[in-house]
Structures are given as C-alpha cells and as structure tokens.
MITORRO-613651 format. One record per residue (C-alpha): y, z, x; residue in one letter. Coordinates in steps of 0.5 Angstrom, whole numbers, padded with zeros to 4 digits, always signed. Each point is the difference from the previous one (the first is absolute). Layout:
residues N
YZXA ...
END
This chain:
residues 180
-0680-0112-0200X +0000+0007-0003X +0007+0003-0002X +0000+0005+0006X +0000-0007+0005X +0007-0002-0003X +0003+0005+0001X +0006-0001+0005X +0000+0004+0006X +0006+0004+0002X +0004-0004+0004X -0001-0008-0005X +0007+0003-0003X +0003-0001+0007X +0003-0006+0004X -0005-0004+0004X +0001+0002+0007X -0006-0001+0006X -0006+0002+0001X -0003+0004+0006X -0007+0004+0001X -0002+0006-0002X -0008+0002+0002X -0003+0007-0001X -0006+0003+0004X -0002+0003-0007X +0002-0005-0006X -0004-0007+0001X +0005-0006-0003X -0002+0001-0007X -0006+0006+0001X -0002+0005-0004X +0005+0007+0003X -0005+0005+0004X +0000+0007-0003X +0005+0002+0004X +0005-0004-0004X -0002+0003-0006X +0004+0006-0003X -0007+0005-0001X -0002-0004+0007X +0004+0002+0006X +0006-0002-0003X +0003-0002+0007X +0004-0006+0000X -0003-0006+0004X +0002-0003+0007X +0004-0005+0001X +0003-0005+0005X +0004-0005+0000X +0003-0007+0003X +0004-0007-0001X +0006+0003-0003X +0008-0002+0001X +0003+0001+0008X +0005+0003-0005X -0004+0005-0002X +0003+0007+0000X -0004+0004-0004X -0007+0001-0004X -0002+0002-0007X -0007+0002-0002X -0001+0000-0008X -0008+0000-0003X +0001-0002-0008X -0007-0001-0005X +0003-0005-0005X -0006+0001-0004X +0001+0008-0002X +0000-0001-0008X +0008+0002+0000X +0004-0004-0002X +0004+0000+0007X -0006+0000+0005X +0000+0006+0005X +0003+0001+0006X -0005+0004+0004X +0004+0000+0007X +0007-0002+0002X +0002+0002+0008X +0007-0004+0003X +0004+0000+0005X -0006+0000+0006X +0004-0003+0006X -0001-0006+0002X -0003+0001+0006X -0006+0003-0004X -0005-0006-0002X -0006+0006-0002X -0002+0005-0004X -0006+0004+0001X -0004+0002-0005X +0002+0006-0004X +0008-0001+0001X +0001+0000-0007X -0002+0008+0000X +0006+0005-0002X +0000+0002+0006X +0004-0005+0004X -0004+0000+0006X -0003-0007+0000X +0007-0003-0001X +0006-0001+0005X +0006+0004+0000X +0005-0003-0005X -0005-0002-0006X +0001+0001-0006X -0005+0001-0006X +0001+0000-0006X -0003+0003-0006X -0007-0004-0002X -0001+0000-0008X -0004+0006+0000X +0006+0004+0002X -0001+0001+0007X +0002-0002+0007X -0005-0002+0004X -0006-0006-0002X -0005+0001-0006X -0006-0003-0001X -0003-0005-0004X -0001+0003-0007X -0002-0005-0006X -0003+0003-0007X -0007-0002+0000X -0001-0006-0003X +0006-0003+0000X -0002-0006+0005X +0002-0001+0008X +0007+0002+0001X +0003-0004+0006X +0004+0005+0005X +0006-0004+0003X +0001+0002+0007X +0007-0003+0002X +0004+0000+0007X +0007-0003+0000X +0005-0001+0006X +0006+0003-0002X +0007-0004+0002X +0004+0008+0001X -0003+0006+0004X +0002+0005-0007X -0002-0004-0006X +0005+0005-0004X -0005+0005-0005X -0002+0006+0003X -0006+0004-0002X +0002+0002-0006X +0000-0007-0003X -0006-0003-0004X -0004-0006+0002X +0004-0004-0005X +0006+0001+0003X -0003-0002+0008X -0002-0006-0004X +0006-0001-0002X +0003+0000+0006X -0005-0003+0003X +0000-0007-0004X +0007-0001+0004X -0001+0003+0007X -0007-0004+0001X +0000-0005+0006X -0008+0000-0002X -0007+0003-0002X -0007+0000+0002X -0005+0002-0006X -0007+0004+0001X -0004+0000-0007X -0006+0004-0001X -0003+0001-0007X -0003+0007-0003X -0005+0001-0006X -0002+0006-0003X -0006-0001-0005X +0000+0001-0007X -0007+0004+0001X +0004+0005+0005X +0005+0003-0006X 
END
C-alpha cells in the first residue's frame, strides 16, 4: 500500500452515521476525472446526484477534497452547504463563481486556492495518483451555521455534528512525472 492510500479521507474524524448514494455522469466510482475537472482542463465541477438519504434531511453540503495533495492537511478544492433539501442534483459547472448551477440560499466557501467556486485537479508532476473525494452529507438544519466567509475546516467542523448521513464518489487524477 503506497503512503497516498493511507491517508485518511475528510470525514475518518467524524462519528459514523449512514451511507447513501451519490453517482455523477462525469466521475466513474474510482476512474481517472475527465479534462473538465482538472484546474488547466475545464475546471468545471462535475454533476452530481443524489439519493437514499434520512426522511429527516433538511439540507445538503457538497465538499470535494484531495487527501493526497503533499500539504500536510490535504486540499480542499470546493465546499458548497446549505442546498435545500428538495434538491437531489447538481449540474455540471454549479461550482462556477458565478452561482448559476446553485439553488438560492447555498453557500460556498472559500476552496484551498483562495476562491469561491470549484478548482480543478492540479497535482505536481510525479507525485503519484491523487484521490479526489466527492462527498454529499444529509444535513439534520436548513443553515449549517457558518457563512461564506468561513473556511472549508470550519464547515467540516460543523459538519462532523449536523450530518445525519454521507455518500461518497471518489475519482483519482495523476500527472506524469515526464509532464514537468
């Protein structure tokens, strides 16, 4: 087992609650992300859609996190909460800076490269296949408490106490280390 497959995922901190389903039309469960996930692709955040989650379900977050980025701490490339809980889908591109893709009320937070909207896959030639962690919770309150000035810890932290359940979508990207 490499050093980048130990590394825990976001939410190995968290209590254990139930799993749902998450699928996407561009993420394969463990498949390479399409160019338009990568960061110098199309940097456009993939569609999701979701099901199987609590009846008590008053709200989603959407967060996609690398546990492989050679940080220290990870990176966290998107984080999106409060989407109502009559909406089970995200189109491709919700995650633009734009807020168009996004129901009324979500909020999105600041990603790891500095910005409010999705960021693409980016890891440094040669350093190995990263996993990028697409994660959906079911959330037990219609405002998770933070606002978009807080960081995607702060929404973890918030998270790890107001998820009634998760679903998690994996895809793995790789840059070559002749691409340097």
């Amino acid at each position: 087992m490499t050093e980048q497959a130990r590394r825990p995922l976001p939410h190995d901190f968290h209590p254990p609650v139930p799993a749902f389903t998450v699928v996407s039309d561009d993420v394969a469960p463990g498949g390479a992300l399409k160019d338009a996930q990568v960061f110098a692709g199309g940097n456009t955040s993939p569609q999701l859609r979701w099901e199987g989650f609590p009846a008590g379900t008053k709200s989603f977050a959407v967060s996609c996190y690398d546990p492989d980025a050679p940080t220290g701490s990870g990176f966290w490339h998107w984080s999106v909460f409060d989407i109502p809980a009559s909406v089970t889908e995200l189109p491709a591109g919700a995650g633009s800076g734009d807020f168009a893709g996004l129901p009324a009320g979500a909020v999105q937070v600041r990603n790891d490269y500095g910005t409010r909207d999705f960021g693409g896959a980016a890891p440094p030639p040669g350093d190995g296949p990263h996993r990028y962690v697409f994660t959906v919770y079911a959330v037990d309150a219609e405002k998770l408490g933070p606002d978009a000035d807080a960081s995607p810890a702060v929404v973890g932290f918030n998270l790890r106490f107001h998820a009634l359940a998760r679903a998690q979508l994996i895809g793995v990207y790789e840059v070559p280390a002749d691409a340097a």
